[in-house]
N, C-alpha and C positions, 0 to 999 in steps of 0.2 A: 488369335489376333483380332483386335478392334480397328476400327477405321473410322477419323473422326475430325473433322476439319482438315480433310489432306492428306492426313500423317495416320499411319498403321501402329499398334501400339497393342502390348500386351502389358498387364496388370498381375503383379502376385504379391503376397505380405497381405497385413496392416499396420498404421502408425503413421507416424511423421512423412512426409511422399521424401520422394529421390526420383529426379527424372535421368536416363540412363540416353543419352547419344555414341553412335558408334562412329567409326571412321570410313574413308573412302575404301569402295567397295565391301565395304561390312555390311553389317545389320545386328536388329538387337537381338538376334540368335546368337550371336558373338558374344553375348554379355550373358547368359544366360546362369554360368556359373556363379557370379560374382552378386546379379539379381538374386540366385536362391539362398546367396552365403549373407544377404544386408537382409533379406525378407521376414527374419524372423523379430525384426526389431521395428522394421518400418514397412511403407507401400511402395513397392518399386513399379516405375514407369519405363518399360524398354521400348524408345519410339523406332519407327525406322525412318531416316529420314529420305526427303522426297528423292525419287530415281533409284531408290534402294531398297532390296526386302520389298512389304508387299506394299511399300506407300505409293501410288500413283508417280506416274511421269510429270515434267514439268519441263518447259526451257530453259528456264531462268534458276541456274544455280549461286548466283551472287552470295554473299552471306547475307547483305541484308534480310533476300525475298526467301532464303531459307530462317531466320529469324524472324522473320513476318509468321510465315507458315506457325512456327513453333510458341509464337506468341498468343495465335488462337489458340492452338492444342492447349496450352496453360491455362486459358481464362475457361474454357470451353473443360476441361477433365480432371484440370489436378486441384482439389480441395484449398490448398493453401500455398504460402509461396515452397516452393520445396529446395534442397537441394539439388542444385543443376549439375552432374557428369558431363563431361564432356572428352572424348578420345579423338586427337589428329584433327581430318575436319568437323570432326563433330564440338572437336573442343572451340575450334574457328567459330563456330554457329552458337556456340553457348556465350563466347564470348561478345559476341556481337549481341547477342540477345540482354545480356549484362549490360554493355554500355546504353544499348538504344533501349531498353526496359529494365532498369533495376528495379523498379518498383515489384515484378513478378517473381522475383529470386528472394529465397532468404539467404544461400551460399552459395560459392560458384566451387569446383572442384575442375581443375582443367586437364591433363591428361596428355604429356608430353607435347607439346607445343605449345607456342608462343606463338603472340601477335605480330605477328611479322610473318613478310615475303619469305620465298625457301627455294635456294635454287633448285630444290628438288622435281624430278618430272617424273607424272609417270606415265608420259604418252608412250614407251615403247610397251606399258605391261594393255592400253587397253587396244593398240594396234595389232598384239597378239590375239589378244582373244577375238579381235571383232577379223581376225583372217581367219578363225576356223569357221569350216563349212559345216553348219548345224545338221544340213540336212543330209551330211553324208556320215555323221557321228551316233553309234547306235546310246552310248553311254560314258558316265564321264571318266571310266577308268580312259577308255578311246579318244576324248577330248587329253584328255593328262596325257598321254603320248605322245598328240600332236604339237602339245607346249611348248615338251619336255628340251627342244634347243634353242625355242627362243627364253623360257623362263627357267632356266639351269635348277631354281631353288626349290627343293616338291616340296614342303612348306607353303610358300609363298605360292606356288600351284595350285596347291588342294584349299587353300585358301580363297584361292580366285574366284575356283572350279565351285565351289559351293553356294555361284549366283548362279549356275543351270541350272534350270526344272523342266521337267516331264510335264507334256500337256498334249491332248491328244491330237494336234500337230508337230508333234517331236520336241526335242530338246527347244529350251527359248531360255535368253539371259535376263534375268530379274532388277539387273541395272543397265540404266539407259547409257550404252555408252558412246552413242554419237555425241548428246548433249554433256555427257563428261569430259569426252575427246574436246569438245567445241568450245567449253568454257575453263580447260584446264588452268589458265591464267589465271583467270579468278578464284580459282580454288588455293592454288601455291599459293599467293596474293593473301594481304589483309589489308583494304583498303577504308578502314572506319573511321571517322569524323566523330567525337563525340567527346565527350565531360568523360574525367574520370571515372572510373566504378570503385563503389567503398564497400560494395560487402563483403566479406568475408569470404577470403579465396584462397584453396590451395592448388599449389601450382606441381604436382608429384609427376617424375620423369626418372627417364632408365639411365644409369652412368654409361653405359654401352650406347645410346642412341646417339646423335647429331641433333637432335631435333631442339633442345633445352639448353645452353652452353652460355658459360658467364657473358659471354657477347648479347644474347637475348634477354637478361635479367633486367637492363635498362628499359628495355620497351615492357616487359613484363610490369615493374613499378611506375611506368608511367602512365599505363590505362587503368592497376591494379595495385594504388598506394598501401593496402591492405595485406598486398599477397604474402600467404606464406609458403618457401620453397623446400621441397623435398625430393630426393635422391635415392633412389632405391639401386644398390651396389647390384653390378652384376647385367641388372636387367634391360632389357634392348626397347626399341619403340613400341613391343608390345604388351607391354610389363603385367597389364592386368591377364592374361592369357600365364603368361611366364611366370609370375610370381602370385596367384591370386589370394593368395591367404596374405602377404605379406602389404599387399592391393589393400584388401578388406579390412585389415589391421590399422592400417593410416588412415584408410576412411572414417573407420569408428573414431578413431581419436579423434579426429578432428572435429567431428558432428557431434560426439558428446562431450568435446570442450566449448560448442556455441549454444548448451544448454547448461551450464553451467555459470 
């Protein structure tokens, strides 16, 4: 892992870039698969973003001032404009980074979600974690335990559970989640003012999610007259995880039809 304008960031491949964003409570370990299945074509960029993984804290999770952040990382590490990923809030941050800098993208790639508000919450998953007592938890099988009634899904658990690390004051969580907790609104939220964006955008989502549904298509062509929408049967909000060859597959296509 590099660290470089803010943002933590590992590199593998070469060729054309791909910058990789992950979603709320992720990081770009979470992509890890999907960077070594594009890397032998291109340079893959897996950032973490701020609050997340090993990128620095910050207060200010807005999308803008996280598109800020990621708009150095661009000028400052990625060679040319690259393909932008984007998963959940990371796809919120890409997007915002689209409309308020197109000039730095050559394609946007967005990753089940849509520009729009969501009544989804997830203050009861970060109210769980921030009631375990760290210091009375030897290890995270021990943490998974004490989840285990308020987060029923061990999935979604061990998912969670993979922001503790070991440090030689005990267990400590690798995302900030007071400032998650505090700024939750803004995160569900997309609140962006801006011109439409015209590059080149695919917009790929799980037929199992909620998150992508003919009801969000309009707001979808109205920031992204460009967009083109895909459906991957079967698969749920975490598609690239669940389906990654089939992930990988639609990526290529798409990227070797804007070199064409």
């Amino acid at each position: 892992m590099f660290v470089s304008s803010a943002l933590a960031f590992s590199v593998t491949g070469s060729g054309p870039p791909v910058v990789i964003l992950h979603g709320l409570f992720g990081s770009a370990t979470n992509w890890r698969r999907i960077a070594e299945g594009l890397s032998d074509q291109r340079q893959i960029f897996s950032v973490d973003l701020p609050n997340h993984g090993e990128s620095p804290w910050t207060d200010d999770m807005s999308y803008p001032a996280q598109a800020a952040l990621l708009a150095d990382f661009l000028s400052v590490e990625v060679p040319e404009s690259p393909i932008l990923i984007g998963h959940s809030m990371g796809g919120k941050v890409a997007m915002t980074l689209a409309l308020q800098h197109e000039i730095l993208l050559g394609a946007l790639v967005v990753v089940d979600i849509a520009p729009t508000a969501y009544p989804h919450t997830h203050e009861p998953l970060v109210e769980a974690m921030k009631s375990l007592d760290l210091a009375a938890i030897r290890n995270r099988r021990e943490a998974e335990m004490q989840l285990e009634k308020a987060i029923p899904e061990k999935a979604l658990r061990q998912f969670l559970l993979q922001n503790l690390r070991s440090t030689s004051d005990g267990l400590r969580w690798r995302i900030n989640l007071e400032v998650i907790h505090r700024q939750m609104g803004a995160l569900t939220g997309f609140d962006v003012t801006a011109a439409p964006c015209v590059v080149p955008s695919l917009f790929i989502y799980g037929t199992q999610s909620d998150y992508v549904t003919p009801k969000t298509t309009p707001a979808i062509l109205k920031h992204f007259p460009k967009a083109r929408l895909m459906a991957l049967e079967g698969a749920g909000h975490w598609l690239h995880a669940q389906e990654p060859q089939r992930f990988i597959q639609a990526f290529q296509e798409f990227a070797d039809a804007l070199e064409t």
